[in-house]
C-alpha positions as CSV (number, residue, x, y, z in Angstrom):
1,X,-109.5,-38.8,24.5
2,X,-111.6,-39.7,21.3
3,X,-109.2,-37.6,19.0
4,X,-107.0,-41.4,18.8
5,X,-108.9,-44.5,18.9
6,X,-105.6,-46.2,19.4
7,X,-105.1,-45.0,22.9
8,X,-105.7,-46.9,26.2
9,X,-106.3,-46.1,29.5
10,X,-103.5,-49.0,30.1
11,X,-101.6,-47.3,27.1
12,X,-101.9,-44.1,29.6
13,X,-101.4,-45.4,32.5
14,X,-98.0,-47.8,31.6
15,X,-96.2,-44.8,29.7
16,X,-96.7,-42.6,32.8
17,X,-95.2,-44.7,35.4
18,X,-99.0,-44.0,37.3
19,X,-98.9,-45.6,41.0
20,X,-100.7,-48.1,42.1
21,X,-104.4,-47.6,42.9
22,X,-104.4,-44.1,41.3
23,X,-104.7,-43.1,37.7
24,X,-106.2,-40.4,35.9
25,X,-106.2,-40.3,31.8
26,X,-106.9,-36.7,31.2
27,X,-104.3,-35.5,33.7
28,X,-101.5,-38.1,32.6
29,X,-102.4,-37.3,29.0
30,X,-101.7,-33.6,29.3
31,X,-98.5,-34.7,31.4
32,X,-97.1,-36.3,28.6
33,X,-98.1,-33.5,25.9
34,X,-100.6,-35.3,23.7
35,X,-101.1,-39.0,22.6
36,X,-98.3,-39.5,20.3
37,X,-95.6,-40.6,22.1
38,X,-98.0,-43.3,23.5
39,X,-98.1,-44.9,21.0
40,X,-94.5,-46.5,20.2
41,X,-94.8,-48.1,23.6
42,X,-96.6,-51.7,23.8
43,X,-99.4,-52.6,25.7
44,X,-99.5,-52.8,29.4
45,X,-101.1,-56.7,30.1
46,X,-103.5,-58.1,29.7
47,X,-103.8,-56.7,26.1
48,X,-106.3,-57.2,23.7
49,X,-103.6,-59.9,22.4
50,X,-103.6,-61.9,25.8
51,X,-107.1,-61.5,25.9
52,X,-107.5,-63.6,22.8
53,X,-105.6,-66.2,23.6
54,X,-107.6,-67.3,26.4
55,X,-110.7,-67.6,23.9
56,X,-111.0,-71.4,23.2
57,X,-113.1,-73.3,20.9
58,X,-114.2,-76.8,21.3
59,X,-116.1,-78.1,18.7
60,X,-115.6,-81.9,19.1
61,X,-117.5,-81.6,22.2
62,X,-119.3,-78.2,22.0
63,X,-118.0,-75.9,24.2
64,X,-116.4,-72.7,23.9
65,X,-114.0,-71.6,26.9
66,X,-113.0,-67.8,27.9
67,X,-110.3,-69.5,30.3
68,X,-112.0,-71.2,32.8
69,X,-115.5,-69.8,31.7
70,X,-117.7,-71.6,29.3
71,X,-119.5,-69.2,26.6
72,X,-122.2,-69.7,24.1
73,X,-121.6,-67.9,20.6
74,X,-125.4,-66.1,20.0
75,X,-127.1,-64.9,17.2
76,X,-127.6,-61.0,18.0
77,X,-130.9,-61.3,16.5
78,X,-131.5,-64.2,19.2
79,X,-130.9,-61.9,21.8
80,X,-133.0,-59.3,20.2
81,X,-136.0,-62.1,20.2
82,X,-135.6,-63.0,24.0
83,X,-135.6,-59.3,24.8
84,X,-138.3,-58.9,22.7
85,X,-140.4,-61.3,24.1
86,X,-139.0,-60.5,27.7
87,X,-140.3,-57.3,27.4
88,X,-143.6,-58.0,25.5
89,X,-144.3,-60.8,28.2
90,X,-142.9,-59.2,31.6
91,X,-143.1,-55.3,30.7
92,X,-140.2,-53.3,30.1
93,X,-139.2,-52.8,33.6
94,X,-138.8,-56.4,34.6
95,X,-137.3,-57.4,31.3
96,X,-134.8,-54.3,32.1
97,X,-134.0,-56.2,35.7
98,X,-133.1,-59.2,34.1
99,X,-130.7,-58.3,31.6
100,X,-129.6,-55.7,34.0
101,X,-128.4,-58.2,36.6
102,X,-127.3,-61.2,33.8
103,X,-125.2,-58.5,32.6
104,X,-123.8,-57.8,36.1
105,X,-123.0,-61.5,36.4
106,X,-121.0,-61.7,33.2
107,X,-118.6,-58.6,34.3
108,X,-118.4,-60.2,37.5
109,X,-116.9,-63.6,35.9
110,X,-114.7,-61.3,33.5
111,X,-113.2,-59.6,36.7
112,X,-112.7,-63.0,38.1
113,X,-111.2,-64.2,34.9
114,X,-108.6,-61.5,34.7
115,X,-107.9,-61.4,38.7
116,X,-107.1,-64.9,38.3
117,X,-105.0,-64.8,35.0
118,X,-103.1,-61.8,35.2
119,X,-102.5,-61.4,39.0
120,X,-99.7,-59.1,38.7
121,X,-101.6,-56.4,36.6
122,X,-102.0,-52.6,37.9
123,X,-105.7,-51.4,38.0
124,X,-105.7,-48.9,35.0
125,X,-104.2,-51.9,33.3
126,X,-107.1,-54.7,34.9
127,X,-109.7,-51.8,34.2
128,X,-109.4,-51.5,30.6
129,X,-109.8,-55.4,30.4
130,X,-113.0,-55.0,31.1
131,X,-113.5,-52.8,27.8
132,X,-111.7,-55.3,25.7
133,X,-113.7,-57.9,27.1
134,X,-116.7,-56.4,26.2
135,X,-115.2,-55.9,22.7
136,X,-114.3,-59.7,22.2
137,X,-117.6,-61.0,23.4
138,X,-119.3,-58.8,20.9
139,X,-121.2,-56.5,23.0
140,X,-119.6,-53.5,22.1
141,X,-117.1,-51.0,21.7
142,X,-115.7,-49.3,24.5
143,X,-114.5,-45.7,24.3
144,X,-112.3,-44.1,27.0
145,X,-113.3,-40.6,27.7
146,X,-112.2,-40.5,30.8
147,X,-111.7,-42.2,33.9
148,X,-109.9,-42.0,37.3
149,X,-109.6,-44.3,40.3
150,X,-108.4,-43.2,43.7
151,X,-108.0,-45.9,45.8
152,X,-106.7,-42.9,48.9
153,X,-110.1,-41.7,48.8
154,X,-111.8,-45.2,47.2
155,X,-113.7,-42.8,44.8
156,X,-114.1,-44.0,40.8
157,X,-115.4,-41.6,37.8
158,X,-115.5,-42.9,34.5
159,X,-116.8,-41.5,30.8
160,X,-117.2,-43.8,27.8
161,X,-118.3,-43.7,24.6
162,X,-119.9,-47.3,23.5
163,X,-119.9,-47.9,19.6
164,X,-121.8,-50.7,17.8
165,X,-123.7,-51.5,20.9
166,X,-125.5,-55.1,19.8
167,X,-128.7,-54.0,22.6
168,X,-129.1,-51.0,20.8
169,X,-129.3,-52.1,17.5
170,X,-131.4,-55.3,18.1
171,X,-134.0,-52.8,20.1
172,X,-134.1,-50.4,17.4
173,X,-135.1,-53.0,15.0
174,X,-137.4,-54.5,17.0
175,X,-139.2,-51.1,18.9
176,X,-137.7,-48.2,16.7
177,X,-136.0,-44.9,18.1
178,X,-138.0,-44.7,22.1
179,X,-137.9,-42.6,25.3
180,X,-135.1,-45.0,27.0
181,X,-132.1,-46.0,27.0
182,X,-131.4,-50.3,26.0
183,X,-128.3,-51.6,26.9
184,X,-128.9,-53.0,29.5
185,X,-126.6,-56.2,29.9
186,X,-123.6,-54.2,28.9
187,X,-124.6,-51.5,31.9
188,X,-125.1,-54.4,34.4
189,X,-121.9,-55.8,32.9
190,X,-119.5,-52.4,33.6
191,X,-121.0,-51.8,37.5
192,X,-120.5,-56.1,37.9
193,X,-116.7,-55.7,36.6
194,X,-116.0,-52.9,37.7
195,X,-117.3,-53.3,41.5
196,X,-115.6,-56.6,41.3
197,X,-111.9,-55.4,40.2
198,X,-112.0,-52.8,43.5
199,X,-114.2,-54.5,46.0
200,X,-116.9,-51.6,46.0
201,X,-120.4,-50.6,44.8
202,X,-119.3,-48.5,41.6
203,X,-122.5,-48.1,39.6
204,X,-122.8,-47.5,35.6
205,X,-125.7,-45.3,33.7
206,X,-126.0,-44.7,30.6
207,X,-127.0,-41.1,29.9
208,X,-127.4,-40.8,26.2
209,X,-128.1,-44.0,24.1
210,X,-128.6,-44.4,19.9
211,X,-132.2,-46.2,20.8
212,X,-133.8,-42.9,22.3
213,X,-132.4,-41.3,19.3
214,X,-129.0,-39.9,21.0
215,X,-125.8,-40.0,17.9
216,X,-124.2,-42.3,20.3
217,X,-123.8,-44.0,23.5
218,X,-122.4,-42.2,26.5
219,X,-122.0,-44.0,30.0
220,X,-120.9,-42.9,33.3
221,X,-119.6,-44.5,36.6
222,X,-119.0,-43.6,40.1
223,X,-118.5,-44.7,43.7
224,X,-122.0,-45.7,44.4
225,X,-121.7,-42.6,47.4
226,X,-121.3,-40.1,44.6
227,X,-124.6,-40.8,42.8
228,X,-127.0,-38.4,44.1
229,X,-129.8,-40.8,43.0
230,X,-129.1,-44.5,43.4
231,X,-132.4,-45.6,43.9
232,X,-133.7,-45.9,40.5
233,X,-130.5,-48.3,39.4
234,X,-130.8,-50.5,42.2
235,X,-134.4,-51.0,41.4
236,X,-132.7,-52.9,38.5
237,X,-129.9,-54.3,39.9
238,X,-132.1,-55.7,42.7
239,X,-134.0,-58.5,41.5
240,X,-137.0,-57.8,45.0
241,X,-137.7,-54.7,46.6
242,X,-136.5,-55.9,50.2
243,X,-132.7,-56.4,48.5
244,X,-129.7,-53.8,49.2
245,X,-131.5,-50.8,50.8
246,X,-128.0,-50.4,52.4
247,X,-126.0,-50.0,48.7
248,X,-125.0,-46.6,49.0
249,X,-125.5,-45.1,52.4
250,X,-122.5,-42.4,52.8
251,X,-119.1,-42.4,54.8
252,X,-119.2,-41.0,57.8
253,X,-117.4,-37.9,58.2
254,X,-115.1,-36.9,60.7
255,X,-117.9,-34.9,63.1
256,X,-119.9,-37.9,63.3
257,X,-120.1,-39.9,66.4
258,X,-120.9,-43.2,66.3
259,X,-124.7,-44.5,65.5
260,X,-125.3,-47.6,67.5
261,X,-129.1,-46.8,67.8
262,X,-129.1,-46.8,64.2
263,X,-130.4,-50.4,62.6
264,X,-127.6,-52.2,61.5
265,X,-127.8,-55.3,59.1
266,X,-131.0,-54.8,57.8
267,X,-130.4,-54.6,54.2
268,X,-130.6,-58.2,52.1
269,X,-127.3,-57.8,49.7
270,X,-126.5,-59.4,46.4
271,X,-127.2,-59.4,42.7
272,X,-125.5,-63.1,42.0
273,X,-128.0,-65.7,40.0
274,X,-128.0,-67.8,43.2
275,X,-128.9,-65.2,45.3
276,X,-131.7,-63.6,43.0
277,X,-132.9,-67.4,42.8
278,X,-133.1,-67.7,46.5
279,X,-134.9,-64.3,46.9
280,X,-137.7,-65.4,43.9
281,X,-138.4,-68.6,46.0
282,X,-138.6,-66.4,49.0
283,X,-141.0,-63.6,47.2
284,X,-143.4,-66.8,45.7
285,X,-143.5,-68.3,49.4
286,X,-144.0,-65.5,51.8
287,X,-147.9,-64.5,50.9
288,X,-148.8,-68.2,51.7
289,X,-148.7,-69.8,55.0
290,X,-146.5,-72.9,54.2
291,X,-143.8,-74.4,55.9
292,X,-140.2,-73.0,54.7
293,X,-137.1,-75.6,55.3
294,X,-134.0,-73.1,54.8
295,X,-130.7,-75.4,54.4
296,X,-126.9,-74.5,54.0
297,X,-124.0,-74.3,55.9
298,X,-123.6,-72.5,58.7
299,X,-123.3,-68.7,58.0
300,X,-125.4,-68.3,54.9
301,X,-127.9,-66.1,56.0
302,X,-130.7,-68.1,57.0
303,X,-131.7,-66.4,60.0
304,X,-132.0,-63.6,57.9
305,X,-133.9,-65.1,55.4
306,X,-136.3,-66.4,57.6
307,X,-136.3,-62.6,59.4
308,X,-137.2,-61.4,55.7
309,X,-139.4,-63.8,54.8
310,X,-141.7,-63.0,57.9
311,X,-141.3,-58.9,56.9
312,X,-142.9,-59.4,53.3
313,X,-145.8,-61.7,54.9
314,X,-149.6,-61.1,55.3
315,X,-148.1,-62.1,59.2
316,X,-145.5,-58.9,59.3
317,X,-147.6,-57.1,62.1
318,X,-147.4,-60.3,64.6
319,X,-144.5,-61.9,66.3
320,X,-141.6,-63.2,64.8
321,X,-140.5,-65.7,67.6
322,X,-137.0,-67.3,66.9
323,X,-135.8,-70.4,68.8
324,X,-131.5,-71.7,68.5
325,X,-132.7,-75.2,68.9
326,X,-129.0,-76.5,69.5
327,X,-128.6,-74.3,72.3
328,X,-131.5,-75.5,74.8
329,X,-131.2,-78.6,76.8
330,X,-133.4,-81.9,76.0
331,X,-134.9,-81.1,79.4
332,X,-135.6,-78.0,78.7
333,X,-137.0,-78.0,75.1
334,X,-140.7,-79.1,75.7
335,X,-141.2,-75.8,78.4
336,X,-139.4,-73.8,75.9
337,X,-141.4,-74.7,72.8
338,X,-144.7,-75.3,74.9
339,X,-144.5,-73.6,77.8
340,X,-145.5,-74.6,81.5
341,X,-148.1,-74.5,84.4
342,X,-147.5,-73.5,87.6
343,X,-146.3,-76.0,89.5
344,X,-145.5,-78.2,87.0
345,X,-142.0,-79.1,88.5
346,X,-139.8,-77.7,91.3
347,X,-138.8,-74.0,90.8
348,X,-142.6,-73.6,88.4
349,X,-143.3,-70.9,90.8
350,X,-145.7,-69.1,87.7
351,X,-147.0,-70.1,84.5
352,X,-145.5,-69.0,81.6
353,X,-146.3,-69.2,77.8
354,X,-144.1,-71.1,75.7
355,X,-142.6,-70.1,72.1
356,X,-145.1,-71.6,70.0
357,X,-148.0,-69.3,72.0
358,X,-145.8,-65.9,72.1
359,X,-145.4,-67.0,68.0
360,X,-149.1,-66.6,68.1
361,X,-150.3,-65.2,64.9
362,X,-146.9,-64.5,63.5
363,X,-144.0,-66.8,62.9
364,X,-142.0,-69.2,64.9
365,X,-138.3,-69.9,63.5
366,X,-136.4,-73.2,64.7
367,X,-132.6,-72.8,63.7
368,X,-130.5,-75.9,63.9
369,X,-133.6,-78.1,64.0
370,X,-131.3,-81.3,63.5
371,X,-129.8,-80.8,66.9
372,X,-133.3,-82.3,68.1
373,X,-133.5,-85.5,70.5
374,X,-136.0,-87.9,69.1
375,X,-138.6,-87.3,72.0
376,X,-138.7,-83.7,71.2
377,X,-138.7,-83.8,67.6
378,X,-142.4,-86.0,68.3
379,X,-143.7,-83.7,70.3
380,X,-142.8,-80.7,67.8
381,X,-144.3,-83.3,64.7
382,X,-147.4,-83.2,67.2
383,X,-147.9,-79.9,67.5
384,X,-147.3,-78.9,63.6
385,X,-149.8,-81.6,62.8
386,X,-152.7,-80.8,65.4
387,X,-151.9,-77.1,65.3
388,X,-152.4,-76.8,69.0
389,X,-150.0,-77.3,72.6
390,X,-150.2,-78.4,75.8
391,X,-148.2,-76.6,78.6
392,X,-145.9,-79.0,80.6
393,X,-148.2,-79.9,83.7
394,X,-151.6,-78.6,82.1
395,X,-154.5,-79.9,81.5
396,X,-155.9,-78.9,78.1
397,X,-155.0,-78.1,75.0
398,X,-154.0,-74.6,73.3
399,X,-155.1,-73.4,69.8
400,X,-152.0,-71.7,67.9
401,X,-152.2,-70.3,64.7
402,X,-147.7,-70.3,63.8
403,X,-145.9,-70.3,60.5
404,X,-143.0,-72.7,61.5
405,X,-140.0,-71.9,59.7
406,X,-136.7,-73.7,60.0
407,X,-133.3,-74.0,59.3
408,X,-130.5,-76.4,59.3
409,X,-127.2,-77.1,58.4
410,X,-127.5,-80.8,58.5
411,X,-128.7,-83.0,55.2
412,X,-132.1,-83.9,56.9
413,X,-133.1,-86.9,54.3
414,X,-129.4,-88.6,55.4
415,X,-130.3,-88.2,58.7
416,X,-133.3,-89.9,58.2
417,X,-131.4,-93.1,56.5
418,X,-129.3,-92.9,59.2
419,X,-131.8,-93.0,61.6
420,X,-130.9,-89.5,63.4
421,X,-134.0,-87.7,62.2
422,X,-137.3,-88.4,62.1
423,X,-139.1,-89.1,58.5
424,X,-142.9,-87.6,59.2
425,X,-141.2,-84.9,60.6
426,X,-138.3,-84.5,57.8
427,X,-141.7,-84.7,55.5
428,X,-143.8,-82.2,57.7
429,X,-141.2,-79.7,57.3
430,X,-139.8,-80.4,54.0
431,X,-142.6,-78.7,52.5
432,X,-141.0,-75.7,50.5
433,X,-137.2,-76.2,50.6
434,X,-134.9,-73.7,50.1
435,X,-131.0,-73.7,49.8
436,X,-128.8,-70.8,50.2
437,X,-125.4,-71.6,48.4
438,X,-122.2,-70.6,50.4
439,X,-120.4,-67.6,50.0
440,X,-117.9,-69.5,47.6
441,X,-120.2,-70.5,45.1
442,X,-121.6,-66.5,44.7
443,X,-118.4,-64.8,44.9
444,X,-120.4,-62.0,42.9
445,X,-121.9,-60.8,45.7
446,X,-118.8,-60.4,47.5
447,X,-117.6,-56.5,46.3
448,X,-121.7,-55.7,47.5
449,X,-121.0,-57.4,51.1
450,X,-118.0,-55.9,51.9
451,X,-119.5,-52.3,50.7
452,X,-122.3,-53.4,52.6
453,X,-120.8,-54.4,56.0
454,X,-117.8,-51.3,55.6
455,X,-120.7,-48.8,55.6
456,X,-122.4,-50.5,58.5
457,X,-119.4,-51.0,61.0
458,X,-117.8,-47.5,59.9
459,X,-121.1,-46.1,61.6
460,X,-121.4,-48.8,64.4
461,X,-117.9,-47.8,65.8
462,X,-117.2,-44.7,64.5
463,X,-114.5,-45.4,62.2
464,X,-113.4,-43.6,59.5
465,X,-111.9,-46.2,57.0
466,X,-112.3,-45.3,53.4
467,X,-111.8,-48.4,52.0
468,X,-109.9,-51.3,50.6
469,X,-106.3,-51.6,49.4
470,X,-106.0,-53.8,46.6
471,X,-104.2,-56.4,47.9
472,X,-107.3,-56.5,50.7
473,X,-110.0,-56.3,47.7
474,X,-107.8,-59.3,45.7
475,X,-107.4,-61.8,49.0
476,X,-111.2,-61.6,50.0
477,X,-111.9,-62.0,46.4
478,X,-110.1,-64.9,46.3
479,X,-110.8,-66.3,49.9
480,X,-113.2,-69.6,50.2
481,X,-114.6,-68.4,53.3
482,X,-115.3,-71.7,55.7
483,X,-117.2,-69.4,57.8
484,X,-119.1,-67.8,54.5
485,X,-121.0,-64.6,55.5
486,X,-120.7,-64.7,59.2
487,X,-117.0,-65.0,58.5
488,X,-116.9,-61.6,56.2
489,X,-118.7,-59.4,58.7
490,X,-116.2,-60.5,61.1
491,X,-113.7,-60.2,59.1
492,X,-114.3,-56.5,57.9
493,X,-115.5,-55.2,61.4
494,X,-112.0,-56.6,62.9
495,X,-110.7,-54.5,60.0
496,X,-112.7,-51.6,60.8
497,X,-111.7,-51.4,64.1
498,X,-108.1,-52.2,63.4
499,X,-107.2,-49.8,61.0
500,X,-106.0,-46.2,61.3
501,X,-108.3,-43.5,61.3
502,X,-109.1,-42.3,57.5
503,X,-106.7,-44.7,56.0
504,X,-107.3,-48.0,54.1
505,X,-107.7,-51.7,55.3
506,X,-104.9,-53.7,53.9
507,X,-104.1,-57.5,54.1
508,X,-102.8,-57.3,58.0
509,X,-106.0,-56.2,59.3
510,X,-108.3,-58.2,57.8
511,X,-106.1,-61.9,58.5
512,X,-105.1,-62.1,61.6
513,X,-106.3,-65.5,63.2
514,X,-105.1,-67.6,61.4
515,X,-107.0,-67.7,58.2
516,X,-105.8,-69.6,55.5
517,X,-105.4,-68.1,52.4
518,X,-105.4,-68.8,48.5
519,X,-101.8,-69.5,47.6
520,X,-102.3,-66.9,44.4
521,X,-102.6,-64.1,46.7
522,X,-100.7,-60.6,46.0
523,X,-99.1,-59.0,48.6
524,X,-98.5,-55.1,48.8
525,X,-94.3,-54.5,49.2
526,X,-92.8,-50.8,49.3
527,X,-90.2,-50.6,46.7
528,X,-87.6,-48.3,45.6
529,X,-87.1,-45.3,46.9
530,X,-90.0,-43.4,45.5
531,X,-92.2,-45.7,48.0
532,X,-94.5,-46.9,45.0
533,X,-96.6,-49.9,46.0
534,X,-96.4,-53.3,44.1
535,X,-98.2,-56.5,44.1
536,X,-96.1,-59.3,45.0
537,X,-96.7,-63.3,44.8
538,X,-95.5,-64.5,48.3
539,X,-96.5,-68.2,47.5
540,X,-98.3,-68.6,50.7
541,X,-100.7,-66.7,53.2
542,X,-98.3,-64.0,54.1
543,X,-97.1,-63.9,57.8
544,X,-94.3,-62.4,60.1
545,X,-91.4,-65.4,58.9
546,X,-92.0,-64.9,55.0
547,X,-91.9,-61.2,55.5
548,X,-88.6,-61.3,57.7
549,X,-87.5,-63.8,55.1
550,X,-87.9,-61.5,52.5
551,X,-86.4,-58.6,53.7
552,X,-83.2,-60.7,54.8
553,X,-82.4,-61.1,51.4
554,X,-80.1,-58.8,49.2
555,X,-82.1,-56.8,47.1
556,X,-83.3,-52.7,46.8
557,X,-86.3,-53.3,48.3
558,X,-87.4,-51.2,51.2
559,X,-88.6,-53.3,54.1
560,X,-91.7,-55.0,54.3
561,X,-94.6,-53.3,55.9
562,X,-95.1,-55.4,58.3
563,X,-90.9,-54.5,59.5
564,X,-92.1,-50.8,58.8
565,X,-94.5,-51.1,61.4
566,X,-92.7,-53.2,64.1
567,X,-89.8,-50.7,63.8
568,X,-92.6,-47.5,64.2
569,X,-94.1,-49.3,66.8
570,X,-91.0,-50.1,68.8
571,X,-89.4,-46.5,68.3
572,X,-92.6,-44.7,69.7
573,X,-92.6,-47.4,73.0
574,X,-88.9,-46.6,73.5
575,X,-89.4,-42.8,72.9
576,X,-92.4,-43.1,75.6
577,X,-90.5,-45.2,77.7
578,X,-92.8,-48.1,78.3
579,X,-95.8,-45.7,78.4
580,X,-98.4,-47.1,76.1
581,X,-100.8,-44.5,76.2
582,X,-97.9,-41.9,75.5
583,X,-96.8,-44.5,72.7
584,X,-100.4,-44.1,71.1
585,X,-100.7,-40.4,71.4
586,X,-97.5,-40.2,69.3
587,X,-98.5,-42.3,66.5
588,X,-102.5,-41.0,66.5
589,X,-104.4,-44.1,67.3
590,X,-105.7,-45.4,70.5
591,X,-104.4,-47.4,72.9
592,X,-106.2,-51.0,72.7
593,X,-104.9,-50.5,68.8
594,X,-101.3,-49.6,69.6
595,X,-101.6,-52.5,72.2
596,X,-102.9,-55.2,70.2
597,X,-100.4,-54.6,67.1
598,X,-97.5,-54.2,70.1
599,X,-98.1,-57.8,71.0
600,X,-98.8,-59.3,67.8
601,X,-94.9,-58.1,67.3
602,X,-93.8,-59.3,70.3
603,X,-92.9,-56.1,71.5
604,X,-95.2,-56.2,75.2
């Protein structure tokens, strides 16, 4: 497509009519017989017109907006400094890392941005944003060879030619023509805005570049599953070596049965600042033997954390001994933490050690420490102090050598003003704090997560899901997550277990408790007759009122999906007469599926 620089993938895909979720340049372009008619039509939004407008400048106060997004105006030869001395100081491999994942952040926020401002806009259209994003903040210049989403199959290939690329130029000024390829922020930036706009890994590599001596920069992207050899950019993405080792693991396929013995969850996911700041505390900490405090809400991760923190310890090879304070009694704690003697009480019919001696050598984790009674939380401040235990009903003292990590959901220093927390032991523990932010305030990580937990679920039930709608990829995008991780696993392996075999999760089988969602959330609605899917703005969360609501009214819409499925439900139970099972083997799913969506409609 670089015989007419004034040609768009959005040019492409508006003056072909292409459906939503689906586009391919090359094929559309040969549809229409060459590029000239394209070019009498306008722009499908955003265009590089709207795009402007949302560039603001504040100099009374010194700020520069990109809508909601504040932006610094640098001198390229600035940037060529810091690189500079990023790579003279750190090697060229870290330095690569950072700029790598800064860049990842910064398409992340521009997918966010135009999500947010232009809600109503068809991929091809949301995906060529991202180029004339890149063009506006001066990065470069983007060049559509080609590219092609499928959101059937969830599969993305993209070519691109990048002109005037500021990395290049600043390295070859500063390093002259070398072995590598430089532009680095602007290939972290593509896989960030691009895995953002369809909720999945896609991943960006530059294969020629003007600073190894190439004539000009050429970049391509695919569905992380279609690189052969991932590896080497996640090393870059990834700001430690225990992050994402579950990126890019395949689909299952159709022959497969299920994995269950496989390990599941082990991977640490996400490339978001806070979460690369998190992980750097954790990497500095873990070849000491200090005490870690993790805080956060509940669902953050910090079970895992502490999990990970004991893997890439001198302590690795000993136990890791974890302890759910809240969910042990007050009479109970001391035998738990300490153990008991035989005899000790009635039922002590043997001696047993407690957590802090199977913990021996290794590390003991206390989640939900706050839940603590006073008396216990001075005989845990006792044995941190002395470094040694005494069984209920013993007699002498026991020597333990424990890493006591914990966690807690609670501000421990207000529950020490208010009297609900002990202050030695709030100081005993406070030694090396670290916070993990909620899933709302790194909502960069999200397209990684739900790769990450679609992949896992897919192999611990069997399912063959290929993906997200986009509607789906939009609401959890947007979604503030009360429950923050713990609440997307469960939301995607409801999903995964919901949907039909080799089809997509949409909106209805992600929400279905009673979720609330973002006001600003599109809706897929069949209309016309061709059946071609549209975003809608519903105004609120959508549910079974608002969609019968809708579909009341006069208009050519067909019905809602939701009334699609009711009446395809309801029409196989009447054809089986009653006969659920029969019902299911008609429509291909199983029986527990038909069953559940049956009485969500009221039809059993």
């Amino acid at each position: 497509m670089s015989s007419s620089p004034r040609v768009s993938l959005a040019d492409v895909a508006r003056a072909s009519g292409a459906a939503l979720g689906k586009f391919d340049t090359e094929s559309v372009a040969k549809a229409m017989g060459g590029f000239a008619s394209l070019h009498m039509g306008g722009e499908a939004s955003p265009t590089v017109g709207d795009i402007s407008e949302c560039l603001f400048f504040s100099p009374g106060d010194g700020r520069i907006w990109l809508q909601d997004q504040r932006m610094v105006l640098l001198h390229s030869e600035a940037l060529g400094a810091m690189r500079r001395e990023m790579i003279d100081s750190l090697g060229i491999e870290q330095a690569r890392g950072l700029l790598t994942r800064a860049g990842y952040v910064s398409g992340a926020r521009d997918a966010q941005l135009v999500r947010k401002q232009w809600p109503d806009a068809d991929p091809p259209a949301a995906a060529i944003a991202g180029a004339r994003l890149h063009a506006l903040e001066g990065m470069v210049k983007v060049e559509v060879v080609h590219a092609s989403y499928d959101a059937d199959s969830g599969t993305y290939e993209g070519e691109f030619l990048w002109h005037n690329s500021a990395e290049a130029d600043e390295h070859i000024a500063a390093y002259g023509i070398g072995g590598g390829s430089a532009c680095w922020m602007a290939t972290g930036g593509a896989t960030g805005y691009v895995s953002t706009l369809f909720g999945r890994l896609i991943v960006f590599r530059e294969v020629q570049c003007r600073a190894k001596g190439d004539a000009q920069c050429l970049v391509l992207g695919k569905s992380a599953e279609q690189w052969e050899d991932l590896e080497e950019d996640m090393r870059y993405l990834n700001a430690r070596e225990f992050v994402g080792s579950d990126y890019h693991r395949p689909a299952p396929q159709a022959a497969e049965l299920p994995t269950a013995e496989a390990p599941m969850g082990e991977a640490m996911v996400g490339a978001s600042s806070a979460f690369n700041a998190a992980c750097h505390q954790l990497n500095r900490v873990a070849r000491t033997t200090a005490t870690v405090l993790f805080t956060g809400e509940s669902g953050v991760g910090k079970e895992k954390f502490a999990s990970m923190l004991h893997k890439i310890s001198p302590r690795k090879n000993q136990p890791f001994v974890a302890v759910n304070c809240a969910a042990i009694p007050d009479t109970l704690i001391e035998s738990e933490l300490f153990g008991v003697e035989r005899g000790a009480y009635t039922g002590a019919s043997h001696s047993r050690p407690g957590r802090f001696e199977r913990a021996n050598g290794g590390t003991l984790f206390l989640d939900e420490i706050g839940t603590l009674s006073f008396v216990a939380q001075g005989k845990l401040l006792r044995a941190l102090q002395e470094g040694e235990v005494e069984r209920v009903g013993g007699t002498h003292s026991i020597a333990v050598d424990v890493r006591v990590v914990a966690a807690t959901n609670e501000t421990l220093r207000q529950a020490v003003q208010e009297g609900k927390f002990r202050e030695d032991l709030f100081f005993r523990l406070n030694v090396f704090p670290i916070h993990l932010p909620p899933l709302r305030q790194r909502r960069d990580d999200i397209p990684l997560l739900m790769n990450h937990f679609l992949n896992q679920y897919r192999r611990k039930h069997g399912g063959l899901t290929r993906g997200f709608t986009q509607a789906a990829v939009r609401a959890l995008l947007n979604y503030d997550f009360p429950g923050n991780i713990r609440e997307l696993q469960n939301l995607i392996e409801r999903a995964v277990i919901m949907a039909d075999a080799d089809g997509l999760i949409d909106l209805h089988h992600l929400f279905t408790s009673g979720e609330t969602l973002s006001t600003d959330i599109m809706t897929l609605r069949l209309q016309g007759d061709s059946g071609t899917l549209n975003l809608t703005d519903p105004g609120t969360a959508p549910d079974d009122e608002a969609i019968h609501r809708e579909s009341a009214k006069p208009s050519m819409s067909a019905p809602s999906l939701a009334q699609t499925e009711r009446e395809t439900l309801a029409r196989a139970i009447s054809a089986s007469k009653g006969n659920l099972s029969a019902a299911a083997r008609l429509l291909d799913t199983t029986r527990a599926k038909l069953a559940f969506r049956a009485r969500k409609h009221g039809l059993v």
